[in-house]
N, C-alpha and C positions, 0 to 999 in steps of 0.2 A: 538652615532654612532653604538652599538653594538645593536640595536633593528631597523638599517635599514641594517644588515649584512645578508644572507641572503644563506645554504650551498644548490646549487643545487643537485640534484640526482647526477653528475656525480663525484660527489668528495665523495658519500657515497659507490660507486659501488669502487670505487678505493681503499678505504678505508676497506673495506671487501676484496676488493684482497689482500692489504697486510697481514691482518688477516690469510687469507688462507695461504700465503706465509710464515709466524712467522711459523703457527703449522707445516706446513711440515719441518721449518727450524730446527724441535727439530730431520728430523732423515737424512734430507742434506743441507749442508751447505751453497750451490749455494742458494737454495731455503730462507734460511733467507738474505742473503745478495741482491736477489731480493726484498722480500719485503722492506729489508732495505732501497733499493733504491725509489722502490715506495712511500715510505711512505714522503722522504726530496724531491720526486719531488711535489707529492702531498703539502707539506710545501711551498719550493718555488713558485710556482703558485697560491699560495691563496694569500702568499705579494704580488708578481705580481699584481693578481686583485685589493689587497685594494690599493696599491698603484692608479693604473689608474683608478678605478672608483670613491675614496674617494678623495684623495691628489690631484694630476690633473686634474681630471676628474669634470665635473658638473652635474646637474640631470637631466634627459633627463622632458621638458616640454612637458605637456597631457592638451589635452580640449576637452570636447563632445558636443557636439551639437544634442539634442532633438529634434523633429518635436513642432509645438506649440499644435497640437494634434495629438492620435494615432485613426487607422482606426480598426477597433473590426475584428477578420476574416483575419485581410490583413497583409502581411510584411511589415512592417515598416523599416524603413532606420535610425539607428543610427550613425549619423556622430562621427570620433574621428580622433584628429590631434596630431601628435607625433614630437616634434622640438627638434633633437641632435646637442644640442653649442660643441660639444668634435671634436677632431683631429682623430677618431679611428672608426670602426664598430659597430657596436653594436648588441645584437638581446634583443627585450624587449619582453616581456611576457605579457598580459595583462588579469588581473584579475578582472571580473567587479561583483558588487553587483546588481545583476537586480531585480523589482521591486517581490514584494511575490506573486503576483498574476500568474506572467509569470510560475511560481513553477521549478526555473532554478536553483540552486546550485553550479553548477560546471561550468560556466561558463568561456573560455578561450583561448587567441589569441596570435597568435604567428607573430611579427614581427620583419625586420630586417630595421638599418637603418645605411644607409653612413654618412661618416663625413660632418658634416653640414646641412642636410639633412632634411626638413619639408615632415613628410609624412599625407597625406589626405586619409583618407579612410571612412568606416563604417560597419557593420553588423546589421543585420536584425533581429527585432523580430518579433510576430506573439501573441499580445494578444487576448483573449478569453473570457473576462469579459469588460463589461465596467465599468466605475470609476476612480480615480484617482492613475497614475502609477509614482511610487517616485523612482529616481535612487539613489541607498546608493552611497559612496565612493568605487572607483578604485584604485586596487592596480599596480603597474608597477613593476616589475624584470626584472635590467637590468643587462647586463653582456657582457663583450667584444667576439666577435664574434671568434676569436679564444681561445682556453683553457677554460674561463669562468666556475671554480669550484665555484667562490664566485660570486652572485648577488646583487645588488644593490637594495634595495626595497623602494622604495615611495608610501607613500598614499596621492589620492588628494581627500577631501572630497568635492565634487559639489552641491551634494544636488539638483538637479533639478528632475522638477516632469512636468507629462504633461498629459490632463485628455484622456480619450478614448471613443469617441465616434462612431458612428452604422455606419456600413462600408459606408465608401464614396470612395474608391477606387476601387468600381465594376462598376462603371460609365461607362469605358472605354469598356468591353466585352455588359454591356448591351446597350449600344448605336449602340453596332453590331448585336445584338439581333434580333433589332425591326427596324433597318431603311427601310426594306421592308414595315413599316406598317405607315412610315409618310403621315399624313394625309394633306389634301388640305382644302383650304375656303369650299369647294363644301361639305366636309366629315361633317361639324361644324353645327349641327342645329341652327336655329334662332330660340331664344323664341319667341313666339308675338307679343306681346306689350313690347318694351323696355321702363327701366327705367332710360337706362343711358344718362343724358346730356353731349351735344358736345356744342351747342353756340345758340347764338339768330340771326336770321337774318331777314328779310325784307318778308312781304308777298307775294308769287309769286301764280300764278291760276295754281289752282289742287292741292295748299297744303292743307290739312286736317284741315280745321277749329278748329276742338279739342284741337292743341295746342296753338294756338293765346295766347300770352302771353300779356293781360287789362293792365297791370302795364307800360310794354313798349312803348306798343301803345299808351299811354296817355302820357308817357315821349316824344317821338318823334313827336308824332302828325301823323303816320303813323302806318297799321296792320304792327307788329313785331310778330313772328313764334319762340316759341321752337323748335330747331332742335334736334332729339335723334339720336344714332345710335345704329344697331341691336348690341343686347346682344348675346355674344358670351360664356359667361362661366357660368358654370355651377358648382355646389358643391358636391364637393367629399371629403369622407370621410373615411378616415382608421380607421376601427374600433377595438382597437385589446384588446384580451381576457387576463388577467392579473392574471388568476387562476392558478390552481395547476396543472392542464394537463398541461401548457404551459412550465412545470417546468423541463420537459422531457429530456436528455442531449443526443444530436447526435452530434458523430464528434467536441468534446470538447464544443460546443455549446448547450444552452438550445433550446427550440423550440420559447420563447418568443424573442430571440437574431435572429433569422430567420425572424420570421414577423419583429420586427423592421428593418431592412436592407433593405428589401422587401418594409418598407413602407416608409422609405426614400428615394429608387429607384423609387416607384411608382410617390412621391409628388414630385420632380426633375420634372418627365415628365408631369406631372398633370402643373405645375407650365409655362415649356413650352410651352403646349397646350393653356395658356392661358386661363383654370379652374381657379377654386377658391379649394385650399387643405386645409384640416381639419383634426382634429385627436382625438378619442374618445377611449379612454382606459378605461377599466371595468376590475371590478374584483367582490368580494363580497360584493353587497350594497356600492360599492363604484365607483364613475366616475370622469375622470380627461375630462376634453375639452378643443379644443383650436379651436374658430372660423375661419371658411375659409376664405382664402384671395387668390390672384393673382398674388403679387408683389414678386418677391424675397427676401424681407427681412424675407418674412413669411417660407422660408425654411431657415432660420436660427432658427427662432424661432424653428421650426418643430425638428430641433437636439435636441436643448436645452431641448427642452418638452420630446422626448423620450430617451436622456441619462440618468435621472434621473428615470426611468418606472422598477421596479424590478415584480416579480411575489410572489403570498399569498400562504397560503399552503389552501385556502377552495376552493371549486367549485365558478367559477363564479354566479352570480347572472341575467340570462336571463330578466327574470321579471322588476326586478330596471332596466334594461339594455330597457327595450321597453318602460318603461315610460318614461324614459329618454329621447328618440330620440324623444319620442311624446310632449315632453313639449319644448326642446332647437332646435328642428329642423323641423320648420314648412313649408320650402317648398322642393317640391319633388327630391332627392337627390340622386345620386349613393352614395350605402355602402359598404363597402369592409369589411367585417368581418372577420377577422382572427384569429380563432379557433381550437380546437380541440378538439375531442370528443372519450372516451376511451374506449365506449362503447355503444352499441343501446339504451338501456334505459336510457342515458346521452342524446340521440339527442331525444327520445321522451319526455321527462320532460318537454324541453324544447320549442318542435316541433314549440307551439302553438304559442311563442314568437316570434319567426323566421317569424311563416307566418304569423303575424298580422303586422313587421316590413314589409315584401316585400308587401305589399297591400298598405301601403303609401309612399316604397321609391321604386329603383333600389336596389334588395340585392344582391349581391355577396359573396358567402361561401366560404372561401380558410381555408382547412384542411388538412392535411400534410398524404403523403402517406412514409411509411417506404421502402427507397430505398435498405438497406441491409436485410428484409425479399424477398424485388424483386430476390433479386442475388441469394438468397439460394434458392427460387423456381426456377429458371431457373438455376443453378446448378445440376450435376450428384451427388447422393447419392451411397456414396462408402463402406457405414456401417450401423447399426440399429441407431446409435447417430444420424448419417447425414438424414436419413430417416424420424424421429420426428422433428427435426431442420424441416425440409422440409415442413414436416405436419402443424408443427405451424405455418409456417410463412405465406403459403399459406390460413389459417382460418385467419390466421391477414389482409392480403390485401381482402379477400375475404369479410369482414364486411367493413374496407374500403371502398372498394368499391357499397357495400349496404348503407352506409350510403346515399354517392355522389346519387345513384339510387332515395332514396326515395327523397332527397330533390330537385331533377331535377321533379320527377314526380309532385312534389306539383307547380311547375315553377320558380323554383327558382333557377339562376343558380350557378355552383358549379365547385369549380376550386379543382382537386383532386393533387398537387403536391409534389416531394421531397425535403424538404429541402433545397438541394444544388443550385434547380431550381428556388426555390420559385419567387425569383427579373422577371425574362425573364418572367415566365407563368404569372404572375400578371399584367405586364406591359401590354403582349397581349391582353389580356382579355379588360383592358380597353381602349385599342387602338381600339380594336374590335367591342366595347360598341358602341365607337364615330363613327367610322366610318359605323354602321348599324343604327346611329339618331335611337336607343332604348329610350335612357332617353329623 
């Protein structure tokens, strides 16, 4: 019993008033027989408590409810339900163990509950890492809603865990993003020559001889016709950079936690559009692939493959990266490369990889412009500090921006955005693609 006892602040404040009261009592006497009194009311009211929350009283029942997964970036909704069996008020305290990643310590909620009374609620987190998020044990401190010197303390250990994967609760704002840019049958080029079978049917004049299907026709005793219908998707690819520049932390987030988001957002729509979505992650002499598909199960897979995706401490490997697409992706493809480059001589090393890649596919460059050197260039400089701040940041967007330059002048096009944008400007772009029948 005595290790779920439990002395609130306000019995230690009371406690120190009679202290005060004793010392003055050494030169008036009113003033000891004040504390004196404080001291047996404070007495009284702590039996009070054990009385009604130990003897009469029951333990107030806790249960949380976890998402089955958390969304990386997003508020998350922690459900928790509080049930007082007791005849009295209550207010409970709630003390939670949140996962180490969340880097939350102090964690701590304050409820109040009626007699009888099932209360439902939740509080929100907001992870920053992907991985797996374990909740420790909840402590609760309960204490009758008048007086309440002594608490009541319960720990319920739960133990539930629930993994975090690349935001999927930006769906909602990006869907508003881009519905100016829903495309139509008219938008959707047709390949050529389709290779997709629909059925066999009967030969009728004006069909194309080339498909006559000998096997049927000799089954029937009638010309029978391969019927196809036009090919509508096309293969697209995220391609994203698993180096050390990706390793970059904006706004609690890496830069590699930004493209994946982006590239979930994009293969959602990609998957809509009724494309075929893929995903090529590189890093140093090292490639992960996952072949393009159309169906929807293939954006499940597409989590799966990029929750598991961390970033190296070397430079990506461009090179391994163009053999690559030349050896596993033999026909003509929008890429969506998602990189970043930390410097000019970074993007020339590489130059030559990029444009021998756009010569056999669709390339799209998407490299991150630094939104917080934007502010402080278009910010007032109030001081000599503010002034160099100023100066740097303007030479940072100013290469930025020469990058985007030269790889536009090579033809190749080039998505400059922040960050926070990345999802929307990526989405457009390839809505943009289709709807100009580029690829």
């Amino acid at each position: 019993m005595l290790k779920r006892v439990y002395l609130t602040s306000i019995t230690f404040y009371l406690i120190g008033l009679a202290a005060v009261l004793f010392m003055f009592g050494l030169l008036y006497d009113i003033s000891y027989r004040l504390g004196f009194g404080v001291l047996i009311t404070v007495v009284i009211l702590i039996i009070r408590d054990i009385f009604l929350l130990f003897i009469v009283g029951s333990p107030v029942e806790f249960t949380r409810r976890t998402p089955q997964k958390l969304s990386n970036g997003d508020p998350n909704l922690i459900g928790v339900e509080f049930s007082n069996p007791n005849s009295l008020k209550l207010r409970v305290k709630l003390i939670e163990n949140l996962p180490y990643q969340l880097q939350t310590f102090d964690f701590e909620r304050n409820y109040r509950l009626a007699p009888g009374e099932t209360l439902k609620t939740a509080y929100a987190v907001t992870p920053h890492l992907r991985g797996e998020y374990t909740w420790g044990s909840a402590v609760l401190l309960t204490r009758p809603q008048f007086g309440g010197l002594l608490a009541r303390k319960e720990e319920f250990d739960t133990g539930q865990s629930a993994p975090c994967y690349p935001s999927f609760m930006q769906f909602a704002h990006l869907q508003l993003s881009t519905q100016g840019h829903k495309s139509s049958p008219n938008d959707i080029r047709k390949i050529g020559q389709s290779l997709e079978f629909e059925q066999i049917r009967e030969y009728a004049t004006g069909d194309d001889h080339r498909h006559i299907n000998w096997k049927a026709t000799a089954r029937r005793g009638q010309l029978m016709l391969n019927r196809y219908r036009d090919e509508r998707s096309q293969d697209i690819y995220c391609a994203i950079d698993m180096g050390r520049t990706m390793k970059m932390p904006f706004h609690h987030h890496t830069l590699l936690d930004y493209a994946i988001n982006a590239a979930v957002a994009l293969s959602k729509t990609i998957i809509a559009t009724h494309d075929k979505a893929g995903i090529l992650a590189f890093a140093h002499e090292k490639n992960e692939f996952l072949p393009p598909a159309k169906d929807w199960r293939q954006f499940g897979r597409i989590n799966e493959f990029l929750y598991k995706l961390e970033t190296g401490f070397l430079e990506s490997d461009f090179e391994h990266l163009y053999k690559f697409v030349r050896a596993h992706i033999r026909r003509r493809s929008l890429i969506i490369l998602f990189t970043n480059f930390d410097s000019e001589n970074a993007l020339k090393r590489n130059f030559r990889y990029i444009k021998d890649m756009a010569r056999h596919h669709l390339l799209v460059v998407v490299f991150f412009e630094d939104s917080q050197a934007r502010e402080l260039v278009e910010a007032e400089a109030a001081d000599i500090t503010a002034i160099y701040e100023k100066a740097v940041s303007f030479d940072k967007m100013h290469k930025s921006r020469l990058l985007a330059r030269e790889l536009r002048k090579a033809g190749i096009r080039t998505v400059l955005s922040p960050p926070e944008k990345l999802g929307v400007q990526v989405i457009n772009e390839y809505l943009g693609i289709k709807k100009q029948q580029i690829l």
